[in-house]
C-alpha positions in Angstrom: -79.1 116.0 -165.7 -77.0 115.5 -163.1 -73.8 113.5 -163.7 -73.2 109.6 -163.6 -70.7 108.2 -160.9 -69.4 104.7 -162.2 -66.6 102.7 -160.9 -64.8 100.3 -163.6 -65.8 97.4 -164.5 -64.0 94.8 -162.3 -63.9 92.5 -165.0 -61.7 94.5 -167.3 -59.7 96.2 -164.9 -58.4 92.3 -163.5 -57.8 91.2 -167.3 -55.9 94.4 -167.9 -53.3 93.9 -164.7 -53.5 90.5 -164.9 -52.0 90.8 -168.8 -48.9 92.8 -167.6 -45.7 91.2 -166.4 -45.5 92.7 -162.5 -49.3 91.4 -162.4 -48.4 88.5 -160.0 -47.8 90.7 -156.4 -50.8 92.9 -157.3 -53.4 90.3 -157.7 -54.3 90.7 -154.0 -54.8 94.1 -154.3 -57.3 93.7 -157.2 -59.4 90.9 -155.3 -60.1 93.5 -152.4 -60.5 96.0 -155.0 -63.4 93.5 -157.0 -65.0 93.0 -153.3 -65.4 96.6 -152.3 -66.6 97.5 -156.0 -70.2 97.1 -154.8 -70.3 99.9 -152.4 -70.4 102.2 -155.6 -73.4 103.9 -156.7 -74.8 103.7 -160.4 -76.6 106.8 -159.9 -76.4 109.6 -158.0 -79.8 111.1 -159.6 -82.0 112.6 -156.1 -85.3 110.3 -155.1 -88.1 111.9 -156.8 -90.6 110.9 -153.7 -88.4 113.4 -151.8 -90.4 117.4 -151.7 -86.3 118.7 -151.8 -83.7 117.9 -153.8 -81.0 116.1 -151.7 -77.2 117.0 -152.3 -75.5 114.4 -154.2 -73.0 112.9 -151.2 -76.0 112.4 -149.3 -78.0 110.5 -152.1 -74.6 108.5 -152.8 -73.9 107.7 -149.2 -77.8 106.2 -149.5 -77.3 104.1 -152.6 -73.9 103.0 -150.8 -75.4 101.8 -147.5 -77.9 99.6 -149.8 -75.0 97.9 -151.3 -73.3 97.0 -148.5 -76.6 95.7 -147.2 -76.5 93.2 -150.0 -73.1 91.9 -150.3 -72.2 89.7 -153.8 -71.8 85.9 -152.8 -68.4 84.9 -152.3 -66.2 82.0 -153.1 -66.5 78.7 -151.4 -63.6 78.0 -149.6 -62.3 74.3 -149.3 -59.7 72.3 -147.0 -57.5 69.9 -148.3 -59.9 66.9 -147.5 -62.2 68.5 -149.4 -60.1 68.3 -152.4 -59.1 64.8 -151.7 -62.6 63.8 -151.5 -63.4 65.6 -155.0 -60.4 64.5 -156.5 -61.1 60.8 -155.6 -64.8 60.9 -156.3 -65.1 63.0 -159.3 -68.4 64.4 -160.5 -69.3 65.7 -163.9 -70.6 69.2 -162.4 -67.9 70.3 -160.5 -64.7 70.6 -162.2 -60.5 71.1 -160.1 -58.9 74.0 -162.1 -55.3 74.6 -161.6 -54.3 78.3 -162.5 -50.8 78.2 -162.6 -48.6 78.3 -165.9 -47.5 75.3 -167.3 -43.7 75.1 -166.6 -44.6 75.4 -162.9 -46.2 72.2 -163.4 -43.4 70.4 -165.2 -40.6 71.5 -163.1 -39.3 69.9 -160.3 -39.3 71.4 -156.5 -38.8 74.3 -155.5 -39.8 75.5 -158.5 -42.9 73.3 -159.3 -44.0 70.5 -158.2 -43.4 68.1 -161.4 -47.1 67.4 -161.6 -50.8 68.2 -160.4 -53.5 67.3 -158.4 -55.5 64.1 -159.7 -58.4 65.0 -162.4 -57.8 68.7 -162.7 -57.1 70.6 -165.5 -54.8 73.4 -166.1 -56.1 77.0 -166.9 -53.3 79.0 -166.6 -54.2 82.6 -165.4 -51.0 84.8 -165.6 -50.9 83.7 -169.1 -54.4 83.6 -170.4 -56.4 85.8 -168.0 -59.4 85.8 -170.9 -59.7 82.5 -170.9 -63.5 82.0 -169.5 -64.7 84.9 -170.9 -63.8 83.5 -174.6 -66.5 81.6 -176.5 -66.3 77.6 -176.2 -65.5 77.5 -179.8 -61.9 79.7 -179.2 -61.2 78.4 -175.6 -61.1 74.5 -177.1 -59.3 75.9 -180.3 -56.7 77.0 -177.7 -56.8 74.4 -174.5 -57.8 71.2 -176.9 -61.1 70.7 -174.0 -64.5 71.8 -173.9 -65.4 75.1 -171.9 -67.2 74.3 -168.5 -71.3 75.2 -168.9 -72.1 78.0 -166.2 -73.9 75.4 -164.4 -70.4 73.7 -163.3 -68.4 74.5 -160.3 -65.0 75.5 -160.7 -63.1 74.7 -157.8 -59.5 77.0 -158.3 -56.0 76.3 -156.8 -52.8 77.5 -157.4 -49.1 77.8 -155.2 -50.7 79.3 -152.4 -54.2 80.6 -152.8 -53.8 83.9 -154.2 -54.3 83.2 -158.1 -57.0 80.3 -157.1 -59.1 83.6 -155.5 -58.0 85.9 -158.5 -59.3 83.1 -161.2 -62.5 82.9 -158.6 -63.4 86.3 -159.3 -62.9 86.8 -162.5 -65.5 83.1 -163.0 -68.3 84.9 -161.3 -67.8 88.0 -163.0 -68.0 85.7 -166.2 -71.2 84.7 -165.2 -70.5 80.9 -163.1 -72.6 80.8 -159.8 -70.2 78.1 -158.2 -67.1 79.0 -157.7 -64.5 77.2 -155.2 -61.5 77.8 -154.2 -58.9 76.0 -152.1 -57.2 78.3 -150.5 -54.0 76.0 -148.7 -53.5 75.2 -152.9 -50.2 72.7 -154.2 -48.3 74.0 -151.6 -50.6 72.5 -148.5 -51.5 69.6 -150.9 -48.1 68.5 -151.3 -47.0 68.7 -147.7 -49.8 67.0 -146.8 -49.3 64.1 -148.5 -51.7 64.6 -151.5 -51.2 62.0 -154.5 -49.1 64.2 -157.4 -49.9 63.0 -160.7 -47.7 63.7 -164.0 -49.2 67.0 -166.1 -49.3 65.8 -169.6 -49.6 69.6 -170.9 
């Protein structure tokens, strides 16, 4: 039997750099790396409606071109009136996530920002990359809230974007079909005039 041709799972390989202390400037990478993973092939077993037996590049380069043809769905990407809007008109199926660690949100500029953006809640992700792939009964042992049901969207931020697109990949690999993220993040909200509240931690 010919052999199997897998790439790793994306899944483990973000929780496994994300868990390391130089994570933060290679998050970008991995997010390219978690977009591209489709184009592998499961198999590289030859069709059996075919009268000869192709060579395996061929049979991958096949399986490859079908992938791309069907690309995963990506993140939703929202503006800052967007998040204004959702901020000020909560609903109880889309939830504001903030992924940064805790001291950024108690410190004061330029450091942090001494606060967060109204009705979100803080899942940090340098610090607890597992965190939506626990059960609920271990992630409310360890944040104090209920987990979000699948059904919810999770709309990510961050400083400026690139942990907010990290944490959205890592939710849809954990099984959530809506998944947001604002890409301009604190930094945009801030300048912008967006209403800081105090994080209560």
């Amino acid at each position: 039997m010919p052999p199997t041709l897998r790439a790793p799972p994306a899944a483990s390989l973000l929780l496994r750099t994300l868990s390391t202390p130089s994570s933060r400037p290679r998050i970008q990478a991995i997010i390219s790396l978690t977009r591209t993973q489709s184009t592998f092939s499961t198999s590289i077993l030859p069709s059996r409606r075919r009268p000869h037996r192709p060579s395996r590049s061929s049979n991958f380069s096949t399986s490859k071109q079908r992938c791309e043809e069907q690309p995963q769905k990506e993140a939703a990407k929202y503006s800052f009136e967007d998040i204004q809007r959702f901020s000020e008109q909560p609903q109880p199926d889309r939830i504001i996530v903030d992924v940064r660690e805790p001291p950024e949100l108690l410190s004061p500029p330029p450091r942090g920002t001494s606060g967060t953006i109204p009705t979100s809640i803080n899942l940090p992700l340098q610090s607890s990359p597992d965190a939506i792939f626990m059960p609920p009964e271990e992630f409310y042992d360890k944040f104090g809230y209920e987990k979000p049901e699948k059904e919810t969207e999770l709309v990510f931020f961050c400083k400026k974007g690139v942990r907010a697109r990290a944490a959205g990949e890592l939710a849809r690999r954990a099984g959530y079909q809506k998944v947001g993220v604002y890409a301009g993040s604190i930094d945009e909200w801030v300048s912008k005039g967006g209403k800081v509240v105090k994080f209560e931690g």
